[in-house]
N, C-alpha and C positions, 0 to 999 in steps of 0.2 A: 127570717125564713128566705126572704127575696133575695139576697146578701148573701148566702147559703147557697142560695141555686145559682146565682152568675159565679160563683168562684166555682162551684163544682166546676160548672161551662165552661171556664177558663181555664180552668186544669184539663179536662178531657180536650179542648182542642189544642192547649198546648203538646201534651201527649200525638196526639193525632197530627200534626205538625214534625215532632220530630219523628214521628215515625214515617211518616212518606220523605223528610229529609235523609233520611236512613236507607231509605228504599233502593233497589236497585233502578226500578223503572224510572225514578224520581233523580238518581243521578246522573241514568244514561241520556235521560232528556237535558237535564242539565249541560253534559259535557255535549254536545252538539252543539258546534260553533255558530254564530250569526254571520262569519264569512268566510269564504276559503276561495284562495289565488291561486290559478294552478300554469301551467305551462304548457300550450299548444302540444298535445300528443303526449300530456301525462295524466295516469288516472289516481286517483283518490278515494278510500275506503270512509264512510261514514258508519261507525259503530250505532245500535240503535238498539230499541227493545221492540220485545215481537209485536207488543201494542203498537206499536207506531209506523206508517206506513209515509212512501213519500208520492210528489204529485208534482209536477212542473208543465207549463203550458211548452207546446211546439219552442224548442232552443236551438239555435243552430252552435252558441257555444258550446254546449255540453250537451251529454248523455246521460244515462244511468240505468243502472239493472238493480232492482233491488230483494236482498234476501232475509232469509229470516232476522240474523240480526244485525247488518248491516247495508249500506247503501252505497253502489260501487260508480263514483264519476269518472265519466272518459272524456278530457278536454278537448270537445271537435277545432275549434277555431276561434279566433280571436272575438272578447266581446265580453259584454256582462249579462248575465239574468240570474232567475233567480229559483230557487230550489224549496218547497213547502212541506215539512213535515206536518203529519194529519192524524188525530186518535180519532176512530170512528168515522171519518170525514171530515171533520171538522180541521180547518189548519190550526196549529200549535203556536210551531215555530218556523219564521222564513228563516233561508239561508241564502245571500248573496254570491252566487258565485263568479267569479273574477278570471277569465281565460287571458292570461298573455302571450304575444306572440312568440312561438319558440327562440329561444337565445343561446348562443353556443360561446364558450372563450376556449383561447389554449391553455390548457393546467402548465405551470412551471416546473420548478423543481430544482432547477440552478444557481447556481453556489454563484451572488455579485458581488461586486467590490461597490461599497456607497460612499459617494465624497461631497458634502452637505456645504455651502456657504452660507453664511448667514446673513440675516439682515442689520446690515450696520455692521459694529464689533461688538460681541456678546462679553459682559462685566464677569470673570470668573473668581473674583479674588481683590481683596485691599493690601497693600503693604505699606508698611511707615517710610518716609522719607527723610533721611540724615540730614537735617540742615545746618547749617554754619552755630549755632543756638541752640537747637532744640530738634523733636522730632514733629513730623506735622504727615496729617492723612488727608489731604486734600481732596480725594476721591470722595471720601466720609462725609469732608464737610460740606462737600454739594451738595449730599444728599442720595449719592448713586448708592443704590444696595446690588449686591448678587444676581445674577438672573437679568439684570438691567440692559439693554441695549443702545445703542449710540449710534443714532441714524443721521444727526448731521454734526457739523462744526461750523460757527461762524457760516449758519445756512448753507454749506456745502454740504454734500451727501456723501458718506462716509462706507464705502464699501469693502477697503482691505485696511490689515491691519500699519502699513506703509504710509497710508494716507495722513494716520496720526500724528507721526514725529515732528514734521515739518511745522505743522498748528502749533504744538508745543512749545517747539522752542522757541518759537518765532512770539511768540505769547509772554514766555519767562523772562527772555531779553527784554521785552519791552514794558514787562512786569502788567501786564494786562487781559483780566480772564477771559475764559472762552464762553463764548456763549454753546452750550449740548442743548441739541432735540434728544431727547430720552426718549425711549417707547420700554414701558413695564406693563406686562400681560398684553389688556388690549388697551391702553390708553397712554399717552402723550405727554410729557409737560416740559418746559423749559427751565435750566438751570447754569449759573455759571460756576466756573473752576479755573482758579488761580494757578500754574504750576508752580512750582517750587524748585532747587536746583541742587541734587543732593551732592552732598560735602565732598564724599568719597568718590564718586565718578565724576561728578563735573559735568553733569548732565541734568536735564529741566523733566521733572517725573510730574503724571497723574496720581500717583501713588493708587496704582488700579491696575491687575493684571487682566491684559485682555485676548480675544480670541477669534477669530473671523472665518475658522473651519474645524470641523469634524471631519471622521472618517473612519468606515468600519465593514463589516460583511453582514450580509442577512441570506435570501431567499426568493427567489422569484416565485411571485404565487401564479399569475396568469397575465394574458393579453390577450384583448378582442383582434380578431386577423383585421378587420376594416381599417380602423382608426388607427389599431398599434397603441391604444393606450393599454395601459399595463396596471398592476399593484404588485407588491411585495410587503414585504416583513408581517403584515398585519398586527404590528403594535406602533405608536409616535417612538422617535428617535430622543433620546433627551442627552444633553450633556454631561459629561461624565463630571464634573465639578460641582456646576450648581444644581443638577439633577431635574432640570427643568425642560421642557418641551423646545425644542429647539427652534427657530422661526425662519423661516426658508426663504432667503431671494433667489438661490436657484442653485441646481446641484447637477451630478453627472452619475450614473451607473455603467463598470465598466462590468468583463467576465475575470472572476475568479478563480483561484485553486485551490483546493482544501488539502495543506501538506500534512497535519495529522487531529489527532481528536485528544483532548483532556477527558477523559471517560466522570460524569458525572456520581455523585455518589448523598446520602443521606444528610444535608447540610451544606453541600458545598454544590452549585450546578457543575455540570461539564461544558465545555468551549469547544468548538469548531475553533482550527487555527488554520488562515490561509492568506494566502499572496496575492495581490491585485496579477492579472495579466501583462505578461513582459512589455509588450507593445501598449497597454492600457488602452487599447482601441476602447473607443464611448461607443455603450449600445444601446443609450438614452437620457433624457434628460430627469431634471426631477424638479417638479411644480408646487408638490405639498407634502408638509410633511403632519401625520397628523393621527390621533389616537387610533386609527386602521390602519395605517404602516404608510410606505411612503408611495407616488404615484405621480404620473408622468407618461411620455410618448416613446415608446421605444425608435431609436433613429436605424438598427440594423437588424438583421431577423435573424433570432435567435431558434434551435431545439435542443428539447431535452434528451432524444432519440428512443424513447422508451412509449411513450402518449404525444405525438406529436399532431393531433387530432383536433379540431375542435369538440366539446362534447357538450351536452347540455350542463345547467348548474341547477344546485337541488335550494329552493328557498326554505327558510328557518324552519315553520311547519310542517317540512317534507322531511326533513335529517330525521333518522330515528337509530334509536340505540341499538348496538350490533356492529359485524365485524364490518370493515373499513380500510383503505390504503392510503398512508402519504408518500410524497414524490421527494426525496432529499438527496444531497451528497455527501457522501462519509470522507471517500478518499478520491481525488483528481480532481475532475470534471467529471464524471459519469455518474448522470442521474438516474436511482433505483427506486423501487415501490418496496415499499412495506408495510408492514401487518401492522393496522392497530383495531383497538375495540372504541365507541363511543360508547362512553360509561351514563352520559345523561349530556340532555339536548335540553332548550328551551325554545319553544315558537317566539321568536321575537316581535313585537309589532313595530315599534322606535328602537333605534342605532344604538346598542351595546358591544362591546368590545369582548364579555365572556358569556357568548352562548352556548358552548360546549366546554365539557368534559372528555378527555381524550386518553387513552393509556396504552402503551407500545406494549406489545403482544408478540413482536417479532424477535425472534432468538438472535438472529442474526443481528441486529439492530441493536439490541441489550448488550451482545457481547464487542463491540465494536464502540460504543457510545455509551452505555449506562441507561440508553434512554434518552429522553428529549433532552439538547444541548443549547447552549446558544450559539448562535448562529443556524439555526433550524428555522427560527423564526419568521414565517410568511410560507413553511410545507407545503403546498396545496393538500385539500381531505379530501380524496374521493372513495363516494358511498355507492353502490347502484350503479356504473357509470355515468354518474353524475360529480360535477365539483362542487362542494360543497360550504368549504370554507377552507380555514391556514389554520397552520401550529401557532402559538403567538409567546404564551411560558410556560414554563417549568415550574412543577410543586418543588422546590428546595427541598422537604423531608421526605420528597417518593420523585427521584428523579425521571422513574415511569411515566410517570402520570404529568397532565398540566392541561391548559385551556388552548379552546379553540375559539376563531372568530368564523359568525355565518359569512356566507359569502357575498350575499346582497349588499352589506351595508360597505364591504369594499368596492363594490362594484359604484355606487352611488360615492363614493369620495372619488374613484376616481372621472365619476363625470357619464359614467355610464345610465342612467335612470331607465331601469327595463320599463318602469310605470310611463314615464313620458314618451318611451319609445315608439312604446304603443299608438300613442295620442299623434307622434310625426307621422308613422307610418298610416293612417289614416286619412292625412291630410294630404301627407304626400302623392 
């Protein structure tokens, strides 16, 4: 009978469990976050149920009005406190709130020319070597794979691909290997490589084809006016061979022209096709290259003559879905706004590269492009007047459509930390 009556029990509060899991009031409390960061002079709605009321002692960061079924903050000033939802009086749930000081950058939009050096000479490739005998891969046999890098020689540091020859031959003459610093991913090791002297040219090979630059167009996403640091593309640069992330000792962005567009289509993306600048005037440099795009100090002041403004930026929890404009270039130099929709957003709390969802909306845009192309890459989004993040890719089977990156987590590659900014200006 005992046995009877705790299972009954265990059934009815199971039941009773999922039903206030069920509940409305049970999930609006739920979804009431434990903290929200906001932006000196931006407000923020907190959804709520009519049971639940809010309470905060005297704040000079924030404010708030609250109504039936939500709670409306206004970020007075820089600072943290904190925010108490209350059933009956009683408090429930705290909510930390986070006021940062206002921050503005300039949105981009302009069509660069990126020309990337690498560190060392990047391994893109083995070939065999025709010897007097036989064939021999000596590249192979040291051990060098794909992707591999070659940052010294006989302890010299290896920065153009000109610096090689010399080692070489100077090495097969004397019939004596080389000693390579290799760097693969993030680690080191040491290896030596014998040349060999192929039959047919009369020449001392690696049997290794190699590579010491890239080059290509993206996007300016933005630039803070103070510093002149910048970001662009909002995706890493990889190489076109080994497909790998490319590793940066330093690079240059020049201004661009966009002579026509490969219109995008179901399978196949579409290209931005365009010409570095006749004079290749440099209008920065480039520091990192890195899964948010690439980032650096701009050296000459650039506009896109359309938002030439600084404006605020929207953080990941503020993007919400609806219409929307990015800043791109179809044909020349002259940067346009265009329609699109965010189809879905994610609050991000840690640095992810697809927090949006994005789809061109704009006719004019569709019929010129197909849609998002490459070399769009690094758009600026703006939502609100706010920027919000970049275009980054393209869905290949809806050339409409493709992802976007928040904008905080470029701003924090390129060095910008609105969170520590805070903490300077404080001290300062």
């Amino acid at each position: 009978m005992k046995d009877r009556l705790r299972q009954l029990t265990g059934v009815i509060l199971l039941v009773f469990l999922l039903l206030l899991g069920f509940s409305k009031p049970f999930q609006e409390y739920i979804a009431i976050p434990t903290s929200i960061t906001l932006l000196e002079g931006q407000e923020h709605q907190i959804p709520k149920a009519k049971a639940i009321s809010a309470m905060a002692d005297s704040s000079e960061a924030f404010s708030y009005k609250e109504q039936a079924d939500s709670v409306s903050l206004s970020a007075d000033s820089p600072g943290k406190d904190e925010l108490f939802m209350q059933i009956a009086g009683l408090p429930v749930k705290k909510v930390d709130v986070n006021v940062l000081k206002n921050f503005k950058v300039v949105p981009g939009g302009q069509s660069i020319g990126v020309q990337l050096n690498t560190l060392g000479v990047l391994v893109v490739g083995h070939h065999l070597v025709m010897t007097k005998d036989s064939k021999a891969s000596p590249g192979e046999d040291a051990g060098i794979q794909v992707g591999d890098i070659i940052t010294k020689i006989n302890g010299k540091k290896i920065e153009k691909m000109e610096q090689v020859a010399p080692y070489v031959e100077e090495a097969g003459r004397n019939g004596k290997a080389l000693d390579l610093t290799v760097q693969r991913e993030k680690s080191q090791f040491q290896t030596k490589l014998l040349p060999v002297k192929d039959e047919k040219e009369q020449e001392y090979k690696l049997g290794l084809y190699i590579r010491d630059s890239a080059a290509g167009i993206g996007t300016m996403t933005f630039y803070e006016p103070k510093t002149k640091k910048y970001g662009a593309l909002g995706h890493v640069i990889s190489d076109v061979d080994t497909k790998k992330p490319i590793v940066v000792e330093n690079g240059k962005i020049v201004h661009s022209t966009v002579t026509s567009i490969e219109k995008g289509k179901n399978g196949t993306p579409g290209e931005k096709l365009a010409r570095f600048s006749g004079n290749r005037e440099v209008i920065g440099n480039i520091t990192l290259n890195s899964p948010f795009g690439i980032f650096g100090t701009l050296t000459k002041d650039i506009k896109n003559g359309t938002m030439d403004q600084a404006m605020p930026i929207g953080l990941s929890h503020q993007v919400k879905e609806g219409p929307a404009k990015i800043l791109t270039v179809v044909e020349g130099n002259e940067v346009e706004p265009y329609d699109i929709e965010i189809i879905s957003t994610v609050p991000q709390k840690f640095p992810a590269t697809k927090g949006m969802v994005i789809k061109v909306t704009d006719e004019r845009l569709i019929r010129k492009t197909g849609g998002i192309v490459q070399g769009m890459s690094g758009s600026p989004i703006i939502q609100d007047g706010k920027l919000v993040g970049a275009v980054t890719h393209v869905f290949v089977n809806d050339p409409a459509s493709g992802y976007g990156v928040h904008i905080e987590w470029m701003l924090h590659e390129a060095g910008i930390d609105i969170y520590e900014q805070q903490e300077l200006d404080k001290v300062s």
